[in-house]
C-alpha positions, 0 to 999 in steps of 0.5 A, a space after each residue: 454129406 455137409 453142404 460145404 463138401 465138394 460135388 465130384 463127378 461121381 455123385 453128379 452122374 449119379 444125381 443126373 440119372 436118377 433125374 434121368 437128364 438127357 446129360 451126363 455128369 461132364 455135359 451138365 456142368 459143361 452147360 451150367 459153366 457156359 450158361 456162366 460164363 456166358 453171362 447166364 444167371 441161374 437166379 430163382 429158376 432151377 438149374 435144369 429150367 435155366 438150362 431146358 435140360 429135358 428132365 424125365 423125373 417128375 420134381 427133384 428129391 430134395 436131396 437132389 435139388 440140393 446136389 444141384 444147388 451146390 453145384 451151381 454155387 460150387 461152380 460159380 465160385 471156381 470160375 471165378 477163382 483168383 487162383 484159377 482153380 477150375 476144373 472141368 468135372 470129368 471122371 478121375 485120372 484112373 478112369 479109361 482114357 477113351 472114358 476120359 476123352 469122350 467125357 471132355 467132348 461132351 463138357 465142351 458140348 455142354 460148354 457150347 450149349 450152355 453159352 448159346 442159351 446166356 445170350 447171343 449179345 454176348 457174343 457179338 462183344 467178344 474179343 477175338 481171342 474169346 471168339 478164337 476160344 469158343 471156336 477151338 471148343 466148338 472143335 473140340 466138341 466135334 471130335 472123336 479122338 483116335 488113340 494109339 500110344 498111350 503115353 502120346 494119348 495121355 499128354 495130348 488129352 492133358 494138353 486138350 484138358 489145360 486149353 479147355 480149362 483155361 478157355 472156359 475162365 477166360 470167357 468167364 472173366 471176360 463176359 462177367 466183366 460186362 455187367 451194369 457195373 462193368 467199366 467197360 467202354 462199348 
């Protein structure tokens, strides 16, 4: 694998668990996304002690560091794609729904997570769409979806997906717009 090849969700989980995180696939990038997003910088530290992910293995191999290394510059660059080419990383489309589902809770778990630990300034700064935002996360974080028509289930969960995926960029550009060169009046 180059390391230019995108991390999908498949080889996350698979790196998540050999490093034996308390956190899935889709709640590790939902952390590492809000810690973004938040304001976090990953900087010289690890990703798992920038976001005190509790970790049973003993030091990463290096092909797992690597993994994580990827991810984070994979990540940071979607977030802050011009063409709005984020995406949460959840298992495919042809994955259960109920699979599906239950891994956007846990993104937006993460989500949460990760934006509380970049700092309590940040939030204080928001805007009240931003506030509305984390707000309809912190909803969504707390559901358990209950499904009948699989069609109805399909589209409300692509509805859910598009406003979590949409949210988490505008609270990305909104935060890293706050830096010591923002041009933003306090």
């Amino acid at each position: 694998m180059s390391a230019n090849e995108l991390i999908g969700y498949d080889e996350l989980d698979a790196a998540a668990a050999r490093l034996q995180l308390a956190e899935d696939a889709s709640g590790l990038h939902g952390s590492l996304c809000g810690f973004l997003a938040g304001g976090g910088r990953i900087g010289r530290q690890s990703l798992v002690e920038a976001l005190h992910l509790d970790a049973e293995a003993a030091t990463p191999s290096a092909g797992d560091q690597g993994v994580l290394d990827r991810l984070v510059k994979q990540t940071q660059a979607e977030l802050a794609d011009p063409e709005l080419g984020f995406e949460p990383m959840l298992p495919a489309d042809d994955r259960p729904l109920t699979e599906r589902a239950d891994a956007l809770v846990d993104w937006c778990r993460g989500f949460l997570g990760g934006f509380g630990l970049a700092g309590a300034e940040t939030h204080s700064q928001l805007s009240e769409e931003a506030q509305e935002i984390l707000k309809d996360l912190g909803t969504i974080a707390a559901s358990s979806f209950e499904f009948g028509d699989e069609a109805e289930d399909e589209d409300s969960l692509i509805e859910v997906h598009e406003f979590v995926r949409l949210g988490a960029m505008l609270l990305f550009a909104e935060c890293s717009n706050r830096g010591p060169n923002s041009d933003t009046v306090h």
